[in-house]
C-alpha positions as a LaTeX table, in Angstrom:
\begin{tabular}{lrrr}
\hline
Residue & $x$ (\AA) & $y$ (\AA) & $z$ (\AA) \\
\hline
Unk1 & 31.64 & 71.18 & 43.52 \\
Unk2 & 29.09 & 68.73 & 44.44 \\
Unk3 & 29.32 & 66.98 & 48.38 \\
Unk4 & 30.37 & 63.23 & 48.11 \\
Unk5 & 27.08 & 62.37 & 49.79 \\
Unk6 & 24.58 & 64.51 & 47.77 \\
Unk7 & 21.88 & 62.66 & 45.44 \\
Unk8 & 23.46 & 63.55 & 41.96 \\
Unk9 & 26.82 & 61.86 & 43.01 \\
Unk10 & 25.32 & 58.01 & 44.90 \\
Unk11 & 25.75 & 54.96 & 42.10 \\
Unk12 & 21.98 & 53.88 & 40.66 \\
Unk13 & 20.60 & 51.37 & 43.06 \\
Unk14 & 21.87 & 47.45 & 41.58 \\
Unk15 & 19.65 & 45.44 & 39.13 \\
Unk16 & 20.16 & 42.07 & 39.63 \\
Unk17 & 18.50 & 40.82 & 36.61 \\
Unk18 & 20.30 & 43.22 & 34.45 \\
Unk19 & 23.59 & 42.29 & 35.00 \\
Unk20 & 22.82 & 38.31 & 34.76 \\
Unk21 & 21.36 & 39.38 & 31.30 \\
Unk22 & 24.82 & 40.98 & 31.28 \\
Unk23 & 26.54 & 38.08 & 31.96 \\
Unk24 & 24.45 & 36.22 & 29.12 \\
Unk25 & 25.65 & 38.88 & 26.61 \\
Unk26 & 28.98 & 37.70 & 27.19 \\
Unk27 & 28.64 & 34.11 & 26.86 \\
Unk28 & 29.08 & 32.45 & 23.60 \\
Unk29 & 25.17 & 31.68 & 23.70 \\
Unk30 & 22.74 & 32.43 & 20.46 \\
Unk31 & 19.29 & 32.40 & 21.18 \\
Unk32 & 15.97 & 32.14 & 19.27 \\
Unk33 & 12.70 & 32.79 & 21.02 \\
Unk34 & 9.37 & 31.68 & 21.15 \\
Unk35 & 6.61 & 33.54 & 23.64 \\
Unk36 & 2.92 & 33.50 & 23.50 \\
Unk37 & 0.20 & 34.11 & 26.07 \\
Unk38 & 3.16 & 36.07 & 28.74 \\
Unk39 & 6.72 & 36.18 & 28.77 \\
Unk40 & 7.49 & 39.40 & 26.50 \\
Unk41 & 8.60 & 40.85 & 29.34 \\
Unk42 & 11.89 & 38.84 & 29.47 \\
Unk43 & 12.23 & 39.78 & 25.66 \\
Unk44 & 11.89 & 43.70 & 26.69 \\
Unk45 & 15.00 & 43.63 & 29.66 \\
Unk46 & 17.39 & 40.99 & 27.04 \\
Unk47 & 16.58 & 43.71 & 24.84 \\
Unk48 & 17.07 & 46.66 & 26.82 \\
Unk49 & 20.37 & 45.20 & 28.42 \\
Unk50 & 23.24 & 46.37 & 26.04 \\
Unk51 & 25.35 & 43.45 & 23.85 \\
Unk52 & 21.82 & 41.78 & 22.90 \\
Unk53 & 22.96 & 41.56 & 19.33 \\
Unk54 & 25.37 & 39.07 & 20.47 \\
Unk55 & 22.58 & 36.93 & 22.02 \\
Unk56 & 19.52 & 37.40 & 20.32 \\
Unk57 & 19.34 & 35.87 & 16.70 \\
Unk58 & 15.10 & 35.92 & 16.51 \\
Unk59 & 12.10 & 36.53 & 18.78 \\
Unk60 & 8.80 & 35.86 & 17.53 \\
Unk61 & 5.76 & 36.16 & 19.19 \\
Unk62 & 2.96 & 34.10 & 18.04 \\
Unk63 & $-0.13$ & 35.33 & 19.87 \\
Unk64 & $-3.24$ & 34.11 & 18.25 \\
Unk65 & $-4.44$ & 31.06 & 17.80 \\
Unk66 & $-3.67$ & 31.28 & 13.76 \\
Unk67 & $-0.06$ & 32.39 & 14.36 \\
Unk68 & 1.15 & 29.75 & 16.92 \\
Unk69 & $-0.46$ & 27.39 & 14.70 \\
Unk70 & 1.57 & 28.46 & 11.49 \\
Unk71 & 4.65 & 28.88 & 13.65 \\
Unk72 & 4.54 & 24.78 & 14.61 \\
Unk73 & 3.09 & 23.89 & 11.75 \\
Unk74 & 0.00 & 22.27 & 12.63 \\
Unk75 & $-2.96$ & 23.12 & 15.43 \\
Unk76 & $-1.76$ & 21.86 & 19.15 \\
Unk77 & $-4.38$ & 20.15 & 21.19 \\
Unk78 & $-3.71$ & 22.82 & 23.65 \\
Unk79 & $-2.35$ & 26.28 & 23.65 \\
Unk80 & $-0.80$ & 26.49 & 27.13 \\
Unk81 & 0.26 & 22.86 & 28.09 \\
Unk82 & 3.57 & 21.44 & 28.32 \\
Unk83 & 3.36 & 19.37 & 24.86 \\
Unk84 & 3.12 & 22.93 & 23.04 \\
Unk85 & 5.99 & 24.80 & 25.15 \\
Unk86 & 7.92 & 21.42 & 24.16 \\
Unk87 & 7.37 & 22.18 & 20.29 \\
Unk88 & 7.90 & 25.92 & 20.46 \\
Unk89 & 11.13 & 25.15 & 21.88 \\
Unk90 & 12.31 & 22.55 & 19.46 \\
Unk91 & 10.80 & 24.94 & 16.61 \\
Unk92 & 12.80 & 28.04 & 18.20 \\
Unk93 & 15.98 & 26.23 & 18.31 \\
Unk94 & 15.82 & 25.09 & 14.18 \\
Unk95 & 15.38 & 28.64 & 13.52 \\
Unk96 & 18.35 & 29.23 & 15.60 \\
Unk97 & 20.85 & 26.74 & 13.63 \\
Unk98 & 19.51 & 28.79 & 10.67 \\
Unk99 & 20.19 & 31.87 & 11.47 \\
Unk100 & 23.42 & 31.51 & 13.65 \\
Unk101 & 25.94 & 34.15 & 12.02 \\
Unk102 & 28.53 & 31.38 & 11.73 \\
Unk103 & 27.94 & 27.87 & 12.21 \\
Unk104 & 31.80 & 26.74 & 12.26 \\
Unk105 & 32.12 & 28.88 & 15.13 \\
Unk106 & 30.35 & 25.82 & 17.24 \\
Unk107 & 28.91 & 28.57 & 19.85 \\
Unk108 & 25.71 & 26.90 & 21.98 \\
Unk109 & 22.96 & 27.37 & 20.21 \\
Unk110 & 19.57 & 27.67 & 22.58 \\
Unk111 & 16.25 & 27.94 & 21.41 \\
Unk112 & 13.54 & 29.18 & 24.77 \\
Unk113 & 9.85 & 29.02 & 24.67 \\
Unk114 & 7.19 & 30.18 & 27.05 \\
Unk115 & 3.69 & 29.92 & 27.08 \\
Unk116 & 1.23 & 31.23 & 29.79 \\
Unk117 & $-1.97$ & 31.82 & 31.08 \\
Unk118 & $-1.72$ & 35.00 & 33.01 \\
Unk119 & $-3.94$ & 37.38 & 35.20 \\
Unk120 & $-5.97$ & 39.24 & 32.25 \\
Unk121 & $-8.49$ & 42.14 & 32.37 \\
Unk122 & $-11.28$ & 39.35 & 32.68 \\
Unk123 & $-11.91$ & 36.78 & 35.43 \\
Unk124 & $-10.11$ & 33.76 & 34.46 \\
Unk125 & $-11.76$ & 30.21 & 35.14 \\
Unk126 & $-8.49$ & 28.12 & 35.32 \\
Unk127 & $-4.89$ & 28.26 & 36.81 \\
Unk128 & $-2.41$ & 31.41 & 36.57 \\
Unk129 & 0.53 & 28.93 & 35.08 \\
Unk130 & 3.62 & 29.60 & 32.68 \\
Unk131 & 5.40 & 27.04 & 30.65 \\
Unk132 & 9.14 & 27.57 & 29.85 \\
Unk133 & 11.18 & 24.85 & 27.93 \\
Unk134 & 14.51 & 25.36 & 26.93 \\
Unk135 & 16.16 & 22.96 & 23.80 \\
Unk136 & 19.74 & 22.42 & 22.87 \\
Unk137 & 21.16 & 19.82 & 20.98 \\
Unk138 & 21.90 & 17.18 & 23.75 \\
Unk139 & 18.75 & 18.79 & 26.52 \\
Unk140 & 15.18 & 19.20 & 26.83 \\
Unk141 & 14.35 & 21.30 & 29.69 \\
Unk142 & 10.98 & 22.22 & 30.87 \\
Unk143 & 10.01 & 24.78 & 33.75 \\
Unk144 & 6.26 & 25.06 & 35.04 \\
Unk145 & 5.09 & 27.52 & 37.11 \\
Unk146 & 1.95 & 27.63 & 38.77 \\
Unk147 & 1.00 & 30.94 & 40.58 \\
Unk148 & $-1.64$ & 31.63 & 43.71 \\
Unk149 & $-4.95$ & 33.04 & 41.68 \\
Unk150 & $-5.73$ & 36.60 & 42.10 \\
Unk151 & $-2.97$ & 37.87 & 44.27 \\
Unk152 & $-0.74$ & 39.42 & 41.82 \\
Unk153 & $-1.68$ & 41.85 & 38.94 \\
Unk154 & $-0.81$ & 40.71 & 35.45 \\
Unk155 & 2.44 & 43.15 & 35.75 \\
Unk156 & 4.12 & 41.61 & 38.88 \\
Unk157 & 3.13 & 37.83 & 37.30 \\
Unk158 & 5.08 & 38.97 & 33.69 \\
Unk159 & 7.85 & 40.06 & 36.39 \\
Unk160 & 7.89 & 36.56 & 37.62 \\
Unk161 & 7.89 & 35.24 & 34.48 \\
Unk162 & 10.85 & 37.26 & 32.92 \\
Unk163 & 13.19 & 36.51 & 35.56 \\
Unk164 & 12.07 & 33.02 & 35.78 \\
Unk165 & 12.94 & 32.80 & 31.87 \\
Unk166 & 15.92 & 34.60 & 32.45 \\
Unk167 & 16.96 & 32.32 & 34.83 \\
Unk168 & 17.05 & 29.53 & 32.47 \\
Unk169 & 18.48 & 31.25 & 29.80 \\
Unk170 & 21.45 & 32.05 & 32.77 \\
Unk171 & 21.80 & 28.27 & 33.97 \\
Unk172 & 22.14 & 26.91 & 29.83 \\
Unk173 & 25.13 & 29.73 & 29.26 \\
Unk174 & 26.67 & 28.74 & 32.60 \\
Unk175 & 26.12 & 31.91 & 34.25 \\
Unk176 & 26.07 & 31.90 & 38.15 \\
Unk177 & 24.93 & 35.01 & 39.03 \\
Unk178 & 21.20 & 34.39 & 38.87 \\
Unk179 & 19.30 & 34.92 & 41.83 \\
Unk180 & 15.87 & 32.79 & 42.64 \\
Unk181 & 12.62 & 33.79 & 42.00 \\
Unk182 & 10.82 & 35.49 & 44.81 \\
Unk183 & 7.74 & 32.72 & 44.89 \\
Unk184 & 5.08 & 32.94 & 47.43 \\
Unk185 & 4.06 & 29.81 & 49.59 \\
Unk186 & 0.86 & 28.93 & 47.47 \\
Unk187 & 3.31 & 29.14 & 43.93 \\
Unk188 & 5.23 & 25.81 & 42.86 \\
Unk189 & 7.72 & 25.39 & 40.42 \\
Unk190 & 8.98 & 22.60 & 38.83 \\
Unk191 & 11.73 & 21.84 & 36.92 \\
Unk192 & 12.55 & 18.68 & 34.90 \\
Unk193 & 15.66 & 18.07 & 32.40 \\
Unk194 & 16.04 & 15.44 & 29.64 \\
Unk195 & 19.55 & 14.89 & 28.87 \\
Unk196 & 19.89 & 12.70 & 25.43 \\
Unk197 & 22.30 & 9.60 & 25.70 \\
Unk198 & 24.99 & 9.41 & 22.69 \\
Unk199 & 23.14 & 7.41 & 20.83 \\
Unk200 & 19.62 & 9.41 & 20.92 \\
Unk201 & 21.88 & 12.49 & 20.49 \\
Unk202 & 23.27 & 11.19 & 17.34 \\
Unk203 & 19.73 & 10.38 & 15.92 \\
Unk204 & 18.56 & 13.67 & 16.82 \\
Unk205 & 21.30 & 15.33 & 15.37 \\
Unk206 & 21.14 & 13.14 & 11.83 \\
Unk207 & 24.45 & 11.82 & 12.12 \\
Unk208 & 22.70 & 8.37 & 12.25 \\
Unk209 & 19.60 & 7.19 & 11.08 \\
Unk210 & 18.50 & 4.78 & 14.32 \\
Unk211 & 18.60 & 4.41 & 17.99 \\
Unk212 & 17.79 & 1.43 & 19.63 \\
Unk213 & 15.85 & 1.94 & 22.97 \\
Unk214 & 15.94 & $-1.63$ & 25.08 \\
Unk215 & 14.04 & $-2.86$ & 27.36 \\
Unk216 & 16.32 & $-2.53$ & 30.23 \\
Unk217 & 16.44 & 1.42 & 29.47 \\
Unk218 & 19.79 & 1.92 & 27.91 \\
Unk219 & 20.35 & 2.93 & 24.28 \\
Unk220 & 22.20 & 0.89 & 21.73 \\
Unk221 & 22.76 & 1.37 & 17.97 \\
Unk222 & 21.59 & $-2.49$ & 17.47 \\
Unk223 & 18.97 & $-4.46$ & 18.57 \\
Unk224 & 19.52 & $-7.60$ & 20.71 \\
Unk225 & 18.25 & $-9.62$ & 17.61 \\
Unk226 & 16.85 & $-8.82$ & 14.25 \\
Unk227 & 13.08 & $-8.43$ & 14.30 \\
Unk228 & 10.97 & $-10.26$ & 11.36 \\
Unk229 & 8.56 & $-7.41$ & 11.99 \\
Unk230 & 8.42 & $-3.60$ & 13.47 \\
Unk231 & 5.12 & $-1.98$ & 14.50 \\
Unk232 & 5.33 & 1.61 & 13.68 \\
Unk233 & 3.69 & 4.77 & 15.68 \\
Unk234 & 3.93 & 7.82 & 17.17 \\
Unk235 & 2.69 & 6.33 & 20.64 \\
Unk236 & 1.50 & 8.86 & 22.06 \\
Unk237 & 0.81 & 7.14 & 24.72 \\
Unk238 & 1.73 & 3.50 & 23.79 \\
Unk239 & $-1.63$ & 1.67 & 25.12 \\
Unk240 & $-2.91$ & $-1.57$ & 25.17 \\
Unk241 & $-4.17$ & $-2.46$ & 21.88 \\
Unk242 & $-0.52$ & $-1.81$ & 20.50 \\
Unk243 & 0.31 & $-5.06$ & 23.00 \\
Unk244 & $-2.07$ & $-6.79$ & 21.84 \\
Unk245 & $-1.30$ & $-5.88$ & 17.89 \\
Unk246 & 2.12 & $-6.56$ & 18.73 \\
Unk247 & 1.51 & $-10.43$ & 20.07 \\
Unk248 & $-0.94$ & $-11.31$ & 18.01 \\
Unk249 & 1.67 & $-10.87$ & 14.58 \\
Unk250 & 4.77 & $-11.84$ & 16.85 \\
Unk251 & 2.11 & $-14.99$ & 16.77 \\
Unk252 & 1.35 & $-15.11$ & 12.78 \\
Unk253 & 4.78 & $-14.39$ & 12.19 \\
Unk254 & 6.63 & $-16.57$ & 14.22 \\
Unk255 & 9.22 & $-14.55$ & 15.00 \\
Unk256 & 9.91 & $-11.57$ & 17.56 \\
Unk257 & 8.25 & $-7.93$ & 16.33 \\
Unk258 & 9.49 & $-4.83$ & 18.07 \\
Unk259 & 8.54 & $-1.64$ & 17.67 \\
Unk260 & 9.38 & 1.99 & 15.75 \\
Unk261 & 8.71 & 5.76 & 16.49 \\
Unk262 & 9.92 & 8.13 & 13.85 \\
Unk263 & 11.15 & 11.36 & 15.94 \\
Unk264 & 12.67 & 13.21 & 13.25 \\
Unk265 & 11.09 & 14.23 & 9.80 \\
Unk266 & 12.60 & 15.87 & 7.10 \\
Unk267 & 9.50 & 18.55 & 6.68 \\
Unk268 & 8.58 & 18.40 & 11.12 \\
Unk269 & 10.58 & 19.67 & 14.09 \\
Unk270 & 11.77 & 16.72 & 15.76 \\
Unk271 & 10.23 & 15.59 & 18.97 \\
Unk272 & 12.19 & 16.69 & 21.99 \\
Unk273 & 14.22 & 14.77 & 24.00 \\
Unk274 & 11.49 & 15.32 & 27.60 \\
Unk275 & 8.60 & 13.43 & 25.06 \\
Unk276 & 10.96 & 11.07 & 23.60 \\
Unk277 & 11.97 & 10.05 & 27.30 \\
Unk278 & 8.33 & 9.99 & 28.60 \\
Unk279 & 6.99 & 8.18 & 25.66 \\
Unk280 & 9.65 & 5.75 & 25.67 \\
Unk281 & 9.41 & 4.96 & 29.37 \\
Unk282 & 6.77 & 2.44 & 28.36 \\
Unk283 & 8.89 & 0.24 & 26.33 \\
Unk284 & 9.90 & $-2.30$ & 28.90 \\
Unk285 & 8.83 & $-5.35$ & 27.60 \\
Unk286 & 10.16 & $-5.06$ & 23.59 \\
Unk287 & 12.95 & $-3.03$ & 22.03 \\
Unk288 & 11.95 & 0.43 & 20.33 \\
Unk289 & 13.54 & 1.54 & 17.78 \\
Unk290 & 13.74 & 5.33 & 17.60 \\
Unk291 & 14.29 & 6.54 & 13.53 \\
Unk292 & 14.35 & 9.48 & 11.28 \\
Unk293 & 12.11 & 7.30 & 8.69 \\
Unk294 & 8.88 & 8.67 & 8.38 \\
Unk295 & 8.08 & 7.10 & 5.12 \\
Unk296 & 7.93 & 3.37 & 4.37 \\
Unk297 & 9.72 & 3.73 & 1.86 \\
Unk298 & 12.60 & 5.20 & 4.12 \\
Unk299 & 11.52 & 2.39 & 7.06 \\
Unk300 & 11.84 & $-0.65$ & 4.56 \\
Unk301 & 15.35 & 0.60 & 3.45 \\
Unk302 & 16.35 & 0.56 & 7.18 \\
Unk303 & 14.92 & $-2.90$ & 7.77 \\
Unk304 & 14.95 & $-4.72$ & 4.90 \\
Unk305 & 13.10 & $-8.24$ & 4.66 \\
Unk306 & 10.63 & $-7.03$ & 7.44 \\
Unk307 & 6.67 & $-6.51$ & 7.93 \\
Unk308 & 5.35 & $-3.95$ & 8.46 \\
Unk309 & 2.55 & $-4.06$ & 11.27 \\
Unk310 & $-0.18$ & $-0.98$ & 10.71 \\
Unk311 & $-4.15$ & $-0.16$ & 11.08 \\
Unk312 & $-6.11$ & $-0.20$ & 8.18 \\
Unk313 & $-6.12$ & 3.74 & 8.44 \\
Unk314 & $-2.14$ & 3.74 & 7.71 \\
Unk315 & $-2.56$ & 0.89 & 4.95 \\
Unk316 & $-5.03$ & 3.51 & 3.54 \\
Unk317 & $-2.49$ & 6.41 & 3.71 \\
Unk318 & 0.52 & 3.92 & 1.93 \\
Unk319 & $-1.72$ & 3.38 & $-1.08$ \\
Unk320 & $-3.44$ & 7.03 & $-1.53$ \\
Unk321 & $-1.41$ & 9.28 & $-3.76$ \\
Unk322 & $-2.42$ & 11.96 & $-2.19$ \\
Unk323 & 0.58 & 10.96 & 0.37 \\
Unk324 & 2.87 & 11.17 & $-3.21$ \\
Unk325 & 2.23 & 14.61 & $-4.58$ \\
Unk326 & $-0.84$ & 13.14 & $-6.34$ \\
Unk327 & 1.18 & 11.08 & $-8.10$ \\
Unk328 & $-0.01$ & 7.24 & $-8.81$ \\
Unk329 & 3.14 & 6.68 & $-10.87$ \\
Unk330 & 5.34 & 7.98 & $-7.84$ \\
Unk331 & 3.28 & 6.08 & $-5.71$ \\
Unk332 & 3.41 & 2.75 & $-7.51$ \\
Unk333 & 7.08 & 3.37 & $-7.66$ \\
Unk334 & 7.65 & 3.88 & $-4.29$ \\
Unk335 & 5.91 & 0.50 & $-3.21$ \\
Unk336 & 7.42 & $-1.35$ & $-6.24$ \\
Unk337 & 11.20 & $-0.67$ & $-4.23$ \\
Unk338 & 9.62 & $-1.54$ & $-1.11$ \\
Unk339 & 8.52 & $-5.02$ & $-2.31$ \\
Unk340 & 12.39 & $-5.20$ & $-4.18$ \\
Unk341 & 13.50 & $-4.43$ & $-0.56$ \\
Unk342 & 11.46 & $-7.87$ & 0.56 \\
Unk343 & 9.16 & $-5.82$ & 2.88 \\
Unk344 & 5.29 & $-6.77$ & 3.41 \\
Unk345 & 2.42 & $-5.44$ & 5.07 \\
Unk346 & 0.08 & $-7.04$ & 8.22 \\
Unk347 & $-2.50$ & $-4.95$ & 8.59 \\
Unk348 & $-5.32$ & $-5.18$ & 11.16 \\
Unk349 & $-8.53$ & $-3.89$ & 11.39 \\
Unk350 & $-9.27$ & $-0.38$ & 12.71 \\
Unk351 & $-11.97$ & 1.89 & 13.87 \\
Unk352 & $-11.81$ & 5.47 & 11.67 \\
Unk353 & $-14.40$ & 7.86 & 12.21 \\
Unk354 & $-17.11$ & 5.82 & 13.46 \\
Unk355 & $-16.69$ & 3.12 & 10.98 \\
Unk356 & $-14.52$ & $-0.42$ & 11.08 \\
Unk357 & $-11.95$ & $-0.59$ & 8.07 \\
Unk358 & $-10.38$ & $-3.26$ & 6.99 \\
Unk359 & $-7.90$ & $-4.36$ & 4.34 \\
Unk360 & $-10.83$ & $-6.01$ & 2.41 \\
Unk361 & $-12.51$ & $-2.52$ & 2.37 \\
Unk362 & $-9.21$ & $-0.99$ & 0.30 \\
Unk363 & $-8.93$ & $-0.47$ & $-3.34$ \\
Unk364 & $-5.15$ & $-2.04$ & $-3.50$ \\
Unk365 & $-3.34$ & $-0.49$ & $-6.43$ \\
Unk366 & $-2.46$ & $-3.74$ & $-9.19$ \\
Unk367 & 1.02 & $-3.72$ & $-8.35$ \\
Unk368 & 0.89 & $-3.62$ & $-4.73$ \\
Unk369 & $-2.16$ & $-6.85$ & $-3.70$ \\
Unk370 & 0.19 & $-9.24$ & $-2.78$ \\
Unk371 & 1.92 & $-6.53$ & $-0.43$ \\
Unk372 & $-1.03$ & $-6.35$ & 1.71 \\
Unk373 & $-2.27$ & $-9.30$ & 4.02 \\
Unk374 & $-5.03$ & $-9.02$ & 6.94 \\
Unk375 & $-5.15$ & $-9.82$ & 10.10 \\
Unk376 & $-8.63$ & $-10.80$ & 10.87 \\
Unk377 & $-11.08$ & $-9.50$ & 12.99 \\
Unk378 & $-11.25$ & $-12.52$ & 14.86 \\
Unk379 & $-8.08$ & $-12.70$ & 15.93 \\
Unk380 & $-7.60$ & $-8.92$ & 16.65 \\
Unk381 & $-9.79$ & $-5.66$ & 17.36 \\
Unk382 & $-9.40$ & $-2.90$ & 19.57 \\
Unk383 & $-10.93$ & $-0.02$ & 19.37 \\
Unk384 & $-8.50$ & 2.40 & 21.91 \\
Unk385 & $-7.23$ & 5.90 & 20.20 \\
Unk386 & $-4.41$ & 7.25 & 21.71 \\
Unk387 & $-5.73$ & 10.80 & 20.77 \\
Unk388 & $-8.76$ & 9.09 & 22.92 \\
Unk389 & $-6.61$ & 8.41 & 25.94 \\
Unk390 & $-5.50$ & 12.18 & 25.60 \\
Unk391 & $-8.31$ & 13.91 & 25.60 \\
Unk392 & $-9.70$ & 11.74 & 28.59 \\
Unk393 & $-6.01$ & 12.63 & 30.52 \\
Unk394 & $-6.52$ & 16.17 & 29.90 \\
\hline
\end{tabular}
């Protein structure tokens, strides 16, 4: 018989991480995932921990530049900044409502990204950093971690970044049993959550088409007055030339304009609740309204008897039937019901690839001309590019 105390009989030594993974299996919590650059390493131990099935509805692991790219859908600016984490996540989580086993069950669906620049097998000019954002359907959260250069080998920073992720995933199935990351004095993390108000929630969630962000920062599903004209865009960031734009037709048109973001899209992952909060933040002085309208078409039905403030660049898109399947007939269609609607369009000059356009520059289709009126130069020009301001941040 074999003595109490010998080595064959002790209990395996605890792993702390293993039974909070554990603990996730358990929870009602489905999970898609999203990694690229570091971070496979929490994939391996969710894996390896038994009950996974019960978690883990897809894990993809877009490496190269050509599969992150087809995963969002388009090229990010950047491959390891928050804006991209942001997407993965929002991107993770749709495939999760997909594939969820059985939707009426209601469990919380998750959907976890991480990107990272990690210590590599050559010298690395910038920051060791990770980027871990976690969506649901009500939260945007977004972890960074930024770790002391050339301490750690690339094995003890995936480590830190599993357990990190792991940590999150823990917290969003209300797990407890987590414990913190064993950071040196030289690392920082920080942590930021975006919780969606009811209204922005419902938006999101296409139970309702509109949100109405006011200027004292709450949310209401109606503006404090109807606007004779909205001036559309992504915003990204909101600068001055839209403040300018904005007066100068609140001017021609004699009546207040407000603004419009489209944050869902039929054929695009939404934007996530952290960017919808940060872009927002800058609406202080006129109301924003946040919509799942990405087409005119879809806009003028939401706010009939309105203009339409754009650049010349948009005005160019609206008529090209390229933006219609190549179809002119579907195009003329389209803006025939958005002049039935009694919806117009001010557009002002703008700057596109190195060249001014203007309205006067546009072949208007027939059925569209009186549609279409110009702001002129004299009254308004500016030549600021958000994408401008962005590259010059970063």
């Amino acid at each position: 018989m074999t003595a109490p105390d010998s080595p064959s009989s002790t209990h395996p030594p605890s792993d702390p991480l293993a039974e909070t993974i554990s603990a996730i299996h358990d929870s009602p919590t489905r999970l898609a995932m999203a990694i690229t650059g570091g971070g496979s390493g929490a994939l391996s131990r969710l894996l390896a921990v038994p009950g996974a099935s019960r978690t883990l509805l897809d894990a993809q692991v877009p490496y190269s530049a050509n599969a992150l790219t087809n995963f969002l859908g388009r090229q990010p600016d950047r491959f390891c900044d928050e804006s991209t984490a942001l997407a993965m996540a929002v991107v993770a989580y749709q495939r999760a409502t997909r594939l969820v086993d059985d939707p009426g069950q209601n469990y919380p669906i998750l959907g976890l990204a991480a990107t990272a620049s990690l210590a590599s097998d050559r010298t690395k000019q910038g920051e060791h950093r990770a980027l871990v954002a976690l969506q649901t359907n009500s939260t945007t959260t977004l972890a960074r971690l930024d770790l002391e250069k050339n301490v750690r080998s690339r094995a003890e920073e995936e480590h830190l970044l599993a357990w990190l992720i792991v940590q999150l995933l823990a917290e969003a199935a209300g797990v407890n049993r987590c414990p913190e990351l064993a950071l040196g004095e030289a690392d920082r993390l920080v942590i930021r959550q975006s919780v969606a108000s009811a209204e922005l929630a419902d938006l999101w969630n296409q139970r309702t088409p509109i949100a109405w962000s006011l200027t004292d920062g709450n949310w209401s599903p109606q503006p404090p007055a109807p606007p004779v004209g909205i001036l559309s865009g992504s915003f990204a960031p909101r600068h001055q030339g839209h403040v300018q734009l904005q007066q100068v037709a609140e001017t021609i048109l004699g009546q207040p304009v407000y603004y419009e973001m489209t944050v869902v899209n039929a054929d695009k992952p939404p934007l996530d609740f952290d960017t919808i909060h940060q872009r927002r933040k800058n609406f202080t002085d006129q109301p924003l309204a946040v919509t799942a309208s990405p087409t005119f078409l879809e806009k003028a039905r939401l706010f009939p008897g309105t203009t339409f403030v754009i650049g010349a660049d948009t005005a160019a898109r609206v008529i090209h039937p390229r933006f219609y399947d190549n179809d002119s007939d579907q195009r003329d269609a389209a803006l025939d019901a958005i002049a039935q609607l009694d919806c117009r369009f001010l557009v002002a000059g703008r700057l596109d690839n190195g060249r001014f356009l203007e309205l006067a520059t546009l072949e208007l289709p027939k059925n569209a001309k009186d549609l279409f009126d110009a702001i002129p130069a004299s009254l308004f020009r500016c030549d600021i590019a958000s994408s401008d301001i962005r590259n010059t941040q970063n």
